[in-house]
N, C-alpha and C positions, 0 to 999 in steps of 0.2 A: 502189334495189333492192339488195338482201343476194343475193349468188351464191355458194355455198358448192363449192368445187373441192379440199378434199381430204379427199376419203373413202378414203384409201390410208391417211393417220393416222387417221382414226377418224370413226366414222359416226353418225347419230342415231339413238335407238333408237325402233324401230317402233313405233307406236303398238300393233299389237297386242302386242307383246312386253311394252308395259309393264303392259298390263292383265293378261297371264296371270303379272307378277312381284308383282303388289302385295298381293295376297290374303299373300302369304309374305313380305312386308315388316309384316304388321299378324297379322291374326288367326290364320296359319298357322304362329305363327312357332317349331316346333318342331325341336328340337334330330334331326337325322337316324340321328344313333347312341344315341337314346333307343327304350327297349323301349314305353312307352307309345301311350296314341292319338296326341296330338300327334307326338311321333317317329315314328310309325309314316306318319301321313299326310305329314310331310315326305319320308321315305323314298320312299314311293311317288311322289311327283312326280320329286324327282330322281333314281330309275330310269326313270321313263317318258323322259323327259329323257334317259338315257344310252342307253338301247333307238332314238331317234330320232335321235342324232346316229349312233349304229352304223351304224343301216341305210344313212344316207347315203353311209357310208364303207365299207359290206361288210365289217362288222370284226364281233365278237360284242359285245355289252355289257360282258362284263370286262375287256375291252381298250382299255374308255375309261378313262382315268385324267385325272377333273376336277383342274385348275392357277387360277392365278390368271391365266392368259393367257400369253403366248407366249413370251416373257422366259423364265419358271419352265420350259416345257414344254421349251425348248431349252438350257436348262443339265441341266435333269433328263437327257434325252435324250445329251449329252454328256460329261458327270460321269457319271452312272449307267453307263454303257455302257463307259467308260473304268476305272471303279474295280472292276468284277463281270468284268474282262475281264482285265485286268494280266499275270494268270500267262502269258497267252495273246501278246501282245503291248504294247508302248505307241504304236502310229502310228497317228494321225489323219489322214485326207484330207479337205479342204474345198478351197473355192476362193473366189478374193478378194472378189466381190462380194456375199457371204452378210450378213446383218444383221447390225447389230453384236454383238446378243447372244451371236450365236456365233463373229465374230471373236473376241470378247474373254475368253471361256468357252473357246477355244482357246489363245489366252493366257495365259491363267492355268493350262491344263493344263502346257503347255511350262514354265511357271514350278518343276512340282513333279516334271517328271521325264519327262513325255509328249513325243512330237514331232510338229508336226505338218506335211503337206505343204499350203501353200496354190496350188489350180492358178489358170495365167492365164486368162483368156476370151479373145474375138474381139472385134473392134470393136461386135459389137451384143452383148455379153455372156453371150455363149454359152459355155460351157464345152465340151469336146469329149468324148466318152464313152471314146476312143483314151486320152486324155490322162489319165483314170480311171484304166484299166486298167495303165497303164502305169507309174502313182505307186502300187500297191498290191503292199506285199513280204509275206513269209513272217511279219512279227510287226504287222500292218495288224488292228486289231481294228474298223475304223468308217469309213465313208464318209459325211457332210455335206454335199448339196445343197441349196438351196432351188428350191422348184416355181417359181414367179412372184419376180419380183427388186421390193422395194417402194418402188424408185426407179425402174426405168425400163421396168418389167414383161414384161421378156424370161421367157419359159417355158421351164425347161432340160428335155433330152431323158431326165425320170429312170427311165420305167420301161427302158430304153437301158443308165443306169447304174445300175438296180437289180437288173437282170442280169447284168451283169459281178460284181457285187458278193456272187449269187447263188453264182456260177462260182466264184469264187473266197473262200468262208464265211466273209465278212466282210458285217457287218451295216450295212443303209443305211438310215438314216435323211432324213427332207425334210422342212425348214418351209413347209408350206401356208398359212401366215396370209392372205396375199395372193390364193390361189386357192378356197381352199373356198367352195365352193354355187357358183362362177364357172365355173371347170373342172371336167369328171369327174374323180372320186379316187375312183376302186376300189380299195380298198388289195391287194385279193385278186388283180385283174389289174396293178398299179403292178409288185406286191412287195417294198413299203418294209417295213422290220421297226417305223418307228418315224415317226411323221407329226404333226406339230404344228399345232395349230388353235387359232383365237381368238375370242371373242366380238362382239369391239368393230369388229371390222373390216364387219362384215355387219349390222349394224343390231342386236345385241342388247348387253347391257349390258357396262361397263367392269370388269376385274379377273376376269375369268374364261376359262378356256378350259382347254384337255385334252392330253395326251400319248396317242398310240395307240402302245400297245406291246403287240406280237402275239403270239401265246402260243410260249412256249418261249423269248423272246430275256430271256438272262441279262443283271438290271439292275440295283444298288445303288441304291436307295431313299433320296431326296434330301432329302426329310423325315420324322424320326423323331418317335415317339412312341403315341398310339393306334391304329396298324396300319388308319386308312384307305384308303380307295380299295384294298380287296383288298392292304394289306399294303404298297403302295407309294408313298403318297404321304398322312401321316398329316397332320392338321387339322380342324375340324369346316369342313365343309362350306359353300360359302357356297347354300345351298339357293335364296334366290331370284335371285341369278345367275344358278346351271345352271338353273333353271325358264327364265328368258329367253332362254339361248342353245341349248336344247331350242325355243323355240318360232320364233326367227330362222331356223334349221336347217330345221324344220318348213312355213314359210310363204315360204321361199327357190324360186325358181322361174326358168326359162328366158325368161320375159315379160321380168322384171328384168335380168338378162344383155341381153337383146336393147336392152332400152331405153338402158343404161349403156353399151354398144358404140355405138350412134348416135347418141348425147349428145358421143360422145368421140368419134367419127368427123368431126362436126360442126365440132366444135372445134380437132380439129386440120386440118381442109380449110379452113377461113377462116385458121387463122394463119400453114399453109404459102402460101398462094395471096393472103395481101395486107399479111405484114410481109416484108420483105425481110431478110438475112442470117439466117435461123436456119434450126437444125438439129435434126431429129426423134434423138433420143435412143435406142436399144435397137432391137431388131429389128422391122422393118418389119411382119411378121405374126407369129411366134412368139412373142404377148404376152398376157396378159389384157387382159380386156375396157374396162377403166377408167382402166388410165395413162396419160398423153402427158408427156413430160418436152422439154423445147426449151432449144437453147442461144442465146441472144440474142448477138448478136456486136455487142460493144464497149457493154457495159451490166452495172452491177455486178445481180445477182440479187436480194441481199438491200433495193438499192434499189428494184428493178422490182415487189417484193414487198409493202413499206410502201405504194406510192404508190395499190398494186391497193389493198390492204386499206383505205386512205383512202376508197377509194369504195366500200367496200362486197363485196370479193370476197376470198376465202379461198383461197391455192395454199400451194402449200411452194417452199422449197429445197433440199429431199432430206428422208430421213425425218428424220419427227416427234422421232424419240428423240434426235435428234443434230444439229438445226436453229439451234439457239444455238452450236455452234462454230465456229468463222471458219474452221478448215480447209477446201479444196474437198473435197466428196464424194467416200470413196475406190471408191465406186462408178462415176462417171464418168472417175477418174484413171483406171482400172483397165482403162478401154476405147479409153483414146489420149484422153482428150480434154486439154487445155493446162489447167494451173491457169485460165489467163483466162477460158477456153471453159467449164472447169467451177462458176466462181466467177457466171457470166453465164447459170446455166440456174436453170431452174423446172418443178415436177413440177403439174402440173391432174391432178386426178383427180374423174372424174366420177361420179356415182351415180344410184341409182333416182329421188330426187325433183328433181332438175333437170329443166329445161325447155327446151324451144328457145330460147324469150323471155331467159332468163336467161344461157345462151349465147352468143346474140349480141350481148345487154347485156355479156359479158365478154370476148368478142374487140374489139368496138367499145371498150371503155376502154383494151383493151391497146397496141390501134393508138395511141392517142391517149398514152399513156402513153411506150409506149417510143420515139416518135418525140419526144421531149417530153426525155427524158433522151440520146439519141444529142446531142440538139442542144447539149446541154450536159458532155456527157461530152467529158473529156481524154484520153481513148484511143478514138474513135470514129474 
């Protein structure tokens, strides 16, 4: 049996998703900045397309600004907001366990003359909204949260800190990669000025996704040239992409949510209640619906992970983008946990098409597995 547990890196794409992309992979395949029929019928899909991810998000149609995915959407976000802001101040506020996109996009701002403050969290990764408010001075041009954390799915409190940020006119931005179509994201009730979303995470296709930046927030344009996406984000379009993640967006539903909460409910109630030593990672209820992250006590991770994938099951050891470095997760260092503790966890992340059968095909290997490796381990 093939059990696939991490839909936190990336998901498969829906069947219907792929049907309403392929027409625009073949005969559709017209240039969107073309005056003609062809251009013109690409055009009109991917507006229909940025009309349906808006409405999800309560935002208008102009204020989607198609990316190639989350990566793009969160340097745009950060860069753009930093360089159209300057005269204004150069401080940045984020905190530590934001994806690395944006750690590192904050690093490299610090490199050229920005500063930024990175705040700590709590044991389950919570960042404190006090602790917001409290890091933002008179030359604070940006404040950096993410909605859902994509290692260990804690949900920070940001329409909390989208208000203090309010209070004090300074513009807040949050990477939703993780929570969109999962969680509500009214961006009208949140009051982010700037919301990052992705494709790949929800079942539509890979290299796409959008920056929501809301009318009036001043942003330097991260791609130049033919003055796409309203002037902010130039490139021709990847039309049948946005076709697919217009129709992920579109066919995303509360059924799915529910089914992906009791897939992962499941999962973690058999692995708290029949392996012994491990530890449930991130906040106990303030999470999305699909993470479980567990720290295995006295077992390397990266083995526990091969030995799954030998039979057939799919986890991580933290995110996707960052899995191949030996470092422990600076996500889990960041909440107390010991290099050993953090080097000995694993993220399952469950989705729409798992199963109960597949589930307990994937506790029943784990047991067998990690007991299998404690017996042999040198630090057990």
């Amino acid at each position: 049996m093939k059990v696939y547990l991490d839909n936190a890196a990336t998901t498969p794409v829906a069947r219907e998703v792929l049907e309403a992309m392929l027409p625009y992979l073949s005969e559709k395949f017209g240039n969107a900045s073309s005056l003609h029929a062809w251009g013109r019928e690409a055009r009109e899909a991917m507006e229909k397309a940025r009309e349906i991810i808006a409405k999800k998000l309560n935002v208008s149609p102009n204020e989607v600004i198609f990316t190639s995915g989350g990566t793009e959407s969160n340097n745009f976000a950060l860069k753009g907001i930093a360089f159209a802001n300057k005269e204004k101040g150069k401080h940045i506020v984020t905190q530590k366990t934001e994806h690395a996109c944006v750690l590192q996009t904050c690093k490299w701002l610090e490199s050229i003359g920005f500063e930024v403050t990175y705040l700590d969290v709590d044991e389950y990764g919570m960042v404190s909204p006090e602790d917001v408010a409290n890091a933002i001075r008179k030359d604070t041009i940006l404040v950096s949260v993410m909605h859902a954390n994509n290692e260990i799915g804690t949900v920070q409190p940001i329409e909390e800190i989208a208000k203090i940020c309010k209070e004090h006119g300074v513009y807040f931005h949050t990477d939703a990669c993780q929570s969109f179509t999962k969680l509500e994201l009214d961006a009208e009730r949140i009051g982010a000025d700037l919301i990052t979303v992705s494709s790949h995470k929800i079942y539509g296709p890979k290299g796409v996704g959008a920056l929501i930046v809301r009318e009036g927030v001043r942003i330097t344009p991260f791609m130049h040239g033919g003055g796409h996406e309203f002037g902010k984000r130039s490139g021709t379009e990847n039309v049948a992409g946005i076709v697919g993640f217009g129709k992920a967006v579109e066919i995303a539903n509360k059924r799915h949510v529910e089914h992906t909460k009791r897939m992962r409910d499941l999962l973690e109630k058999r692995i708290l209640e029949e392996i012994q030593n491990v530890k449930l990672n991130g906040h106990p209820e303030e999470r999305v619906c699909h993470i479980a992250n567990f720290s295995f006590v006295g077992i390397e991770g990266e083995a526990l992970l091969f030995r799954l994938d030998a039979r057939g099951i799919a986890c991580s050891t933290g995110s996707a983008c960052s899995s191949h470095k030996l470092e422990p997760s600076h996500v889990l260092r960041a909440i107390g946990l010991s290099p050993e503790h953090a080097h000995g966890s694993l993220r399952f992340s469950t989705g729409r098409q798992n199963t109960e059968e597949e589930i307990n095909y994937a506790v029943d290997v784990l047991k067998e597995e990690v007991e299998a490796l404690r017996r042999i381990s040198a630090i057990a």
